[in-house]
C-alpha positions as CSV (number, residue, x, y, z in Angstrom):
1,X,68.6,-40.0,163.9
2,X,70.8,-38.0,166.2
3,X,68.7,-36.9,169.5
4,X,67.9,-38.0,172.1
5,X,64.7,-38.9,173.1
6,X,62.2,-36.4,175.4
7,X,58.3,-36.1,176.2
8,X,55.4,-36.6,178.7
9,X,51.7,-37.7,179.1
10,X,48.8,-40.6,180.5
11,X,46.2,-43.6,180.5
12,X,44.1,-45.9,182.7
13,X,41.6,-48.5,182.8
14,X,38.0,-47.4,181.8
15,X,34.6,-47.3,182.8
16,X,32.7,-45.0,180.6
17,X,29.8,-42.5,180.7
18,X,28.7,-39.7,178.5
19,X,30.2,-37.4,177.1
20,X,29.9,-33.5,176.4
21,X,31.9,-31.7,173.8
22,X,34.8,-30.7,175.6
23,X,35.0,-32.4,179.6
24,X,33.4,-35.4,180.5
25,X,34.1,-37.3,183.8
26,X,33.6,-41.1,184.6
27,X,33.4,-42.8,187.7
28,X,36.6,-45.2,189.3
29,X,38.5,-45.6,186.6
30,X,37.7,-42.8,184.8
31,X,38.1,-41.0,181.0
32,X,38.0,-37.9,180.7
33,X,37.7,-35.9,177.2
34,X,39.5,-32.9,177.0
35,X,38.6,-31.6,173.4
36,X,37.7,-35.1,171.3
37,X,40.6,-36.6,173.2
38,X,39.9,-38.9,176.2
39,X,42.5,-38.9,179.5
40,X,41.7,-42.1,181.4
41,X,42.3,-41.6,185.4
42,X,42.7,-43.7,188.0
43,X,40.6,-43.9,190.9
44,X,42.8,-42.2,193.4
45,X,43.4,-39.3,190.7
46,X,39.4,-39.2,191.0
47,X,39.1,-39.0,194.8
48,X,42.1,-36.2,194.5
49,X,39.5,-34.0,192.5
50,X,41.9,-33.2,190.0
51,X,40.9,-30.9,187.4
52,X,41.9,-32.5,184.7
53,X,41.5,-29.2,181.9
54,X,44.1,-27.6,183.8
55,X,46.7,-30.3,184.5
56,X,46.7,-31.2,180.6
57,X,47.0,-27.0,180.0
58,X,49.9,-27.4,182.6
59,X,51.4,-30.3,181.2
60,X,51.5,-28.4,177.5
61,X,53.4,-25.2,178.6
62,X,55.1,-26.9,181.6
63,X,59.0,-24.5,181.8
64,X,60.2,-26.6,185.2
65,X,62.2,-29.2,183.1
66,X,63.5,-26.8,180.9
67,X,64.4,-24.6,184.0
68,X,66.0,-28.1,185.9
69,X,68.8,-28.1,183.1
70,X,68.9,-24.8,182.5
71,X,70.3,-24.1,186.4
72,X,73.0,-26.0,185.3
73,X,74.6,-23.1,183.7
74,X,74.7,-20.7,187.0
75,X,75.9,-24.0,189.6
76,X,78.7,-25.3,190.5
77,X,78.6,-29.3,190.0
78,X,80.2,-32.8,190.0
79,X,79.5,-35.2,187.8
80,X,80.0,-39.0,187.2
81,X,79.7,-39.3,183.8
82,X,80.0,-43.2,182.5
83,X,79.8,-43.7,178.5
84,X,79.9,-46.4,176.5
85,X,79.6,-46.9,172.6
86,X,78.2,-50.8,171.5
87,X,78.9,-52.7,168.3
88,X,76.0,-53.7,166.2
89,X,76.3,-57.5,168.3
90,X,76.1,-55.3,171.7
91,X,79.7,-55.7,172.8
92,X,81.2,-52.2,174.2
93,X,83.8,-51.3,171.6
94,X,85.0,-47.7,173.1
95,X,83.9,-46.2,177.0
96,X,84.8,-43.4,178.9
97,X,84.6,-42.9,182.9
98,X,85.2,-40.1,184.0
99,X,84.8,-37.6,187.3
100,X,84.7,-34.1,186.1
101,X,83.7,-30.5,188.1
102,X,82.2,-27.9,186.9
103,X,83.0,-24.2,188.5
104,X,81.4,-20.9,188.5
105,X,82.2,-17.2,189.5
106,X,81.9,-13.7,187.9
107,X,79.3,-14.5,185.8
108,X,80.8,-17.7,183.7
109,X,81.5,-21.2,184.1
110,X,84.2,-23.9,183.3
111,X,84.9,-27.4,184.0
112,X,88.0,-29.8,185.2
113,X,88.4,-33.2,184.6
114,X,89.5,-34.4,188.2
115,X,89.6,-38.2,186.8
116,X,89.2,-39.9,183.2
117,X,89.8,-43.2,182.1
118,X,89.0,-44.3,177.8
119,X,88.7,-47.4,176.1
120,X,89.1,-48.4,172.7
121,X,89.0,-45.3,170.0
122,X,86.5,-42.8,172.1
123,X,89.0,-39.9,171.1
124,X,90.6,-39.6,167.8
125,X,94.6,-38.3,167.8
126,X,93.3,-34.4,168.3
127,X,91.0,-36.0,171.4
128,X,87.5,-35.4,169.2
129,X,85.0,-37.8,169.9
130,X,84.9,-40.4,167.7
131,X,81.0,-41.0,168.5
132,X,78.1,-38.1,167.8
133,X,76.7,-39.8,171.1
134,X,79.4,-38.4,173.2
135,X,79.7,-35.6,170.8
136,X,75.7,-34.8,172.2
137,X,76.6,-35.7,175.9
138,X,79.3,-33.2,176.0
139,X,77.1,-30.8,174.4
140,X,75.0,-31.1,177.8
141,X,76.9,-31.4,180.9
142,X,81.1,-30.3,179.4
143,X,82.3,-27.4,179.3
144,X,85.3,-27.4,177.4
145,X,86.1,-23.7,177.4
146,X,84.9,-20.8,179.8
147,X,81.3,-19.9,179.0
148,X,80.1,-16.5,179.7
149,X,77.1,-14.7,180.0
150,X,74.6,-17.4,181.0
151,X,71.5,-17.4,183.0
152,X,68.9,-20.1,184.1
153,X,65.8,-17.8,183.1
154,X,63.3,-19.5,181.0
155,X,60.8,-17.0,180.6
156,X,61.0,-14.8,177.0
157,X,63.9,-17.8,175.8
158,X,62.7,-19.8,172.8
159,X,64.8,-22.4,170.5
160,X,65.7,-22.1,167.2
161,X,67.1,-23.9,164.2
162,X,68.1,-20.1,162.7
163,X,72.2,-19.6,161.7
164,X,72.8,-23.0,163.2
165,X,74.0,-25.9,161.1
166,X,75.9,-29.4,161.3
167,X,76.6,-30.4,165.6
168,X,75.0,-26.9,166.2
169,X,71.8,-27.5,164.6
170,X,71.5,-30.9,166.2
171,X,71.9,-29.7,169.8
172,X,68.9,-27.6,169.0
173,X,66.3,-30.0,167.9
174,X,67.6,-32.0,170.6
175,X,67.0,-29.2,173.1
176,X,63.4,-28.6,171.4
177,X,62.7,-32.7,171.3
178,X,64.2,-32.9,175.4
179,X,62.0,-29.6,176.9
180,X,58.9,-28.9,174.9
181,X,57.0,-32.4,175.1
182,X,54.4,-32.9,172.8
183,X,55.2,-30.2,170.2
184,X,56.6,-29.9,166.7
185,X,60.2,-29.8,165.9
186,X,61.1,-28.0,162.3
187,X,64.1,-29.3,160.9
188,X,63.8,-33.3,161.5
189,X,62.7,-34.7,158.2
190,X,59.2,-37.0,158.0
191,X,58.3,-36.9,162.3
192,X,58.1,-32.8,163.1
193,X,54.2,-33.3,163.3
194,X,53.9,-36.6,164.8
195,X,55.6,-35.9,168.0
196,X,53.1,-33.1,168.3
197,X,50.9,-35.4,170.3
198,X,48.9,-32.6,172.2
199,X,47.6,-31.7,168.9
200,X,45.1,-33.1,166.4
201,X,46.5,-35.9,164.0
202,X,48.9,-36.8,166.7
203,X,46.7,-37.3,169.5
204,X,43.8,-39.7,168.4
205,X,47.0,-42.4,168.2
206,X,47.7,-42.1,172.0
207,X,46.0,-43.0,175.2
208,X,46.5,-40.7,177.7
209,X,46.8,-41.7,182.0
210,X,47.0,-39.6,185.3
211,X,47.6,-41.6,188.4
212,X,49.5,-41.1,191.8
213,X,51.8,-43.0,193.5
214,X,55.0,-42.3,195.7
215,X,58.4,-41.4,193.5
216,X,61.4,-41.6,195.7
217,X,59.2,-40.7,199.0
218,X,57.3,-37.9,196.9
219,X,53.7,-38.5,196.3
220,X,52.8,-37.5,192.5
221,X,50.6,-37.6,189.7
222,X,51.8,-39.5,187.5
223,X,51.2,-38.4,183.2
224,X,51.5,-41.1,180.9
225,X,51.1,-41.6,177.0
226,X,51.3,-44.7,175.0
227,X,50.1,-45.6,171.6
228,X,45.8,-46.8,171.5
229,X,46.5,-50.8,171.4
230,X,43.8,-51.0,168.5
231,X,46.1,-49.0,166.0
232,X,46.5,-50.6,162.2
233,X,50.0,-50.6,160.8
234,X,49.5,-47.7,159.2
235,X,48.9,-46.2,161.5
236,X,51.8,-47.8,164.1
237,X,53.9,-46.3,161.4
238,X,52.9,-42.9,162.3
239,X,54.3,-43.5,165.9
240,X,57.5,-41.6,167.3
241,X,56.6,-42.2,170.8
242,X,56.2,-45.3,171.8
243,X,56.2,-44.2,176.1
244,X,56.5,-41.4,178.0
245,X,55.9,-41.0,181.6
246,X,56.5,-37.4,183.7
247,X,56.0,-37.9,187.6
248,X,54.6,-34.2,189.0
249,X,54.8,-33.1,192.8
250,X,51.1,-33.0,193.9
251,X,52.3,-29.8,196.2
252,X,55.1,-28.2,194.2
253,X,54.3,-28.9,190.6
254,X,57.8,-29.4,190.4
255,X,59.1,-32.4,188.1
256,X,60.5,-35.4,189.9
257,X,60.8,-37.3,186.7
258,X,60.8,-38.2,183.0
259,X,60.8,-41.1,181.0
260,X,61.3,-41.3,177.6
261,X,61.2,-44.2,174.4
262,X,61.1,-43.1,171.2
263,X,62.0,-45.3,167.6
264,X,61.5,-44.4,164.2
265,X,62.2,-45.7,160.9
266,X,62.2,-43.1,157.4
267,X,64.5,-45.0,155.5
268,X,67.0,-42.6,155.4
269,X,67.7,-42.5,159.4
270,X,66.3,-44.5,162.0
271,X,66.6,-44.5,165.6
272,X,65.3,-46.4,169.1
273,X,66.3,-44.4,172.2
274,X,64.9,-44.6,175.9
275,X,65.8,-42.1,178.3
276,X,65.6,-41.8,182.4
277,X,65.8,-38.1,184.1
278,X,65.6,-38.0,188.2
279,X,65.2,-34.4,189.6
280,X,66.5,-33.0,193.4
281,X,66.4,-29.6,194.6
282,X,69.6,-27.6,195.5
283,X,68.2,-24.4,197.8
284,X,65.6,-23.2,195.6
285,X,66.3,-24.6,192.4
286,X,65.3,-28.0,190.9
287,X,68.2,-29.5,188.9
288,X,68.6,-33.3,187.3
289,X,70.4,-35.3,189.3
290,X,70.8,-38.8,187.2
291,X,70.5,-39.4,183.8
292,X,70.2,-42.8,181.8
293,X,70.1,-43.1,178.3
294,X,70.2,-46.0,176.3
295,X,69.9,-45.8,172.3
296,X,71.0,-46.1,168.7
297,X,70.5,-44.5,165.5
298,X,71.3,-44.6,161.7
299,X,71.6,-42.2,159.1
300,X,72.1,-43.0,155.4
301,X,76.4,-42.8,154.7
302,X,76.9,-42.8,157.8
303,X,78.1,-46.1,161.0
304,X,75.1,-47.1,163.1
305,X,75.7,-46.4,166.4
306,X,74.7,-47.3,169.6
307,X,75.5,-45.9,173.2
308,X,74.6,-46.6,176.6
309,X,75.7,-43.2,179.1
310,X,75.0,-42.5,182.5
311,X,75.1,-38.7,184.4
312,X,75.4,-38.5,187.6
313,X,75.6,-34.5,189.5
314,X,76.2,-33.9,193.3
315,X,78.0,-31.3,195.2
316,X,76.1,-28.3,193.9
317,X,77.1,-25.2,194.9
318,X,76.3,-21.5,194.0
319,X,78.0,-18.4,194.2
């Protein structure tokens, strides 16, 4: 369909032990059942003393990814941004490469293009995009026209599908799909519930991790989700996600990173998209640095597409 993919979770190897009904803990590599669902962590996450109730409660109503993008409307920015739209064989038919800044003062924002280079039919004769992948990219880091009246607060903002339609309505599920992992989107026929994968119906299909490693020089946990190898094809059918990884600051909570790779086939749409998200901090504020995506989709009446885009920021500034 016509979003990109978002999410996050984990798993380990096992050794088991017994079980109460809500938290159980097993030695080295260990599960742990929150609810009827079991989180397997490594040893390391054992030694660490993790309390594994409140990490998964964290992980549900985690804002800091949201809030990442969500500074991008009150900085100043430059961006890389490198896109490029595949034939059905994988042979780039239409790219764009372009250097583009993004300024802020008085309470609004707007954006120059200090470079651009096209290939092949990106624009049409009015300079649309030709390509709802673009179309969605633009809908993230360009700002065409001055925008107004912004803010990066998270707290009391919610999403929804209300008054919105066509492009509009898109953006929103995508928004819902990208920053609330693990929850049901209205709207996006035959998978709302099944990305829901913190809830029950969703969740027995998943195997769940916590580890800790080192991300970029930062040590993390590391929150994991794939689908339980011993799934029927019924029940494979039922997947959206098919991996998603979030790497958490052990000190700051903060987000370091996200990983996404979601398919899907209803016979009206399908879709198979994997996505990359690498976090800095500016100051005080946590913002996105790189983003990789790499995807197609198919809706009924409509051209299969496929795209491959990169975003890179830099130069943040703040007024």
């Amino acid at each position: 369909m016509k979003f990109f993919p978002l999410i996050s979770v984990l798993l380990i190897s096992a050794v088991t032990v017994a079980q109460t009904d809500s938290t159980v803990l097993k030695r080295d590599t260990v599960p742990v059942v929150i609810g009827k669902k079991a989180v397997t962590l490594k040893e390391v996450v054992v030694r660490s003393n993790l309390n594994v109730p409140a990490f998964i409660d964290r992980i549900k109503e985690d804002t800091t990814f949201y809030k990442a993008f969500r500074n991008l409307k009150v900085l100043g920015y430059t961006a890389l941004n490198d896109i490029r739209m595949q034939d059905k064989s994988g042979e780039v038919k239409a790219t764009l490469n372009s250097r583009s800044q993004q300024h802020t003062g008085n309470g609004c924002r707007w954006m120059t293009v200090l470079e651009e280079k096209t290939t092949g039919d990106f624009y049409d004769k009015k300079r649309n995009f030709n390509y709802y992948t673009a179309e969605m990219y633009a809908g993230l880091f360009f700002a065409r026209d001055t925008v107004c009246g912004e803010s990066n607060i998270v707290k009391g903002t919610s999403f929804t599908m209300e008054g919105k339609s066509g492009i509009e309505k898109h953006k929103e599920q995508l928004k819902m799909l990208f920053f609330n992992p693990g929850k049901k989107i209205p709207g996006i026929p035959f998978i709302g519930n099944k990305i829901a994968i913190f809830e029950e119906g969703a969740a027995e299909r998943y195997d769940f991790t916590i580890d800790m490693n080192l991300f970029n020089g930062v040590m993390c946990y590391i929150f994991k989700v794939t689908p339980r190898a011993d799934l029927s094809k019924s029940e494979r059918d039922q997947i959206v996600i098919n991996e998603m990884t979030t790497w958490f600051d052990i000190n700051s909570w903060d987000i370091v990173a996200r990983n996404y790779d979601l398919s899907y086939k209803a016979g009206v749409y399908d879709f198979d998209v994997h996505m990359e998200v690498e976090m800095t901090k500016f100051e005080d504020l946590i913002v996105p640095k790189v983003l990789r995506y790499n995807g197609g989709w198919n809706v009924i009446f409509k051209k299969r597409e496929r795209g491959v885009f990169t975003a890179t920021l830099f130069d943040f500034t703040r007024k």
